[in-house]
C-alpha positions, 0 to 999 in steps of 0.5 A: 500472522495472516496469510498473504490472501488475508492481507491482501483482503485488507486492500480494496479498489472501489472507482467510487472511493478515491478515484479507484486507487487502492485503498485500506478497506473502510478508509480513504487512506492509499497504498501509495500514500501508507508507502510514501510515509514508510519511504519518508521514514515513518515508522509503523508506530508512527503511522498508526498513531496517525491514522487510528483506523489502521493497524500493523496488518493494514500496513503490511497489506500495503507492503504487500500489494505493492511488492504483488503488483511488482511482480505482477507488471512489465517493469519500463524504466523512466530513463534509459541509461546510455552507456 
């Protein structure tokens, strides 16, 4: 198992490669769009039967990220719930 620092190691953000979104390290696949398969009900197996590049780390590097940039921003909901 890697440590949280490891995966997050597996995360790159280049302004060069895709326009500075993250990134799996030596690929062109975004975190958002690892998330949006996941979201869509992709399964781990699925996604790297897909992409040949990646594995299980790679995929919770993203999850990671993801949850780490969460917490790390104010959170400003779309739309106000008038109640």
């Amino acid at each position: 198992m890697l440590t949280n620092e490891e995966l997050l190691n597996r995360i790159e953000i280049d302004p060069e490669v895709m326009v500075g979104k993250p990134v799996i390290r030596g690929t062109r696949l975004t975190v958002a769009h690892i998330l949006g398969l996941l979201a869509a009900g992709w399964t781990t197996e699925q996604i790297m039967n897909e992409y040949k590049k990646i594995d299980e780390n790679d995929i919770a590097a993203c999850l990671l990220f993801a949850h780490e940039t969460m917490n790390d921003v104010t959170f400003i909901p779309l739309t106000v719930n008038n109640c």
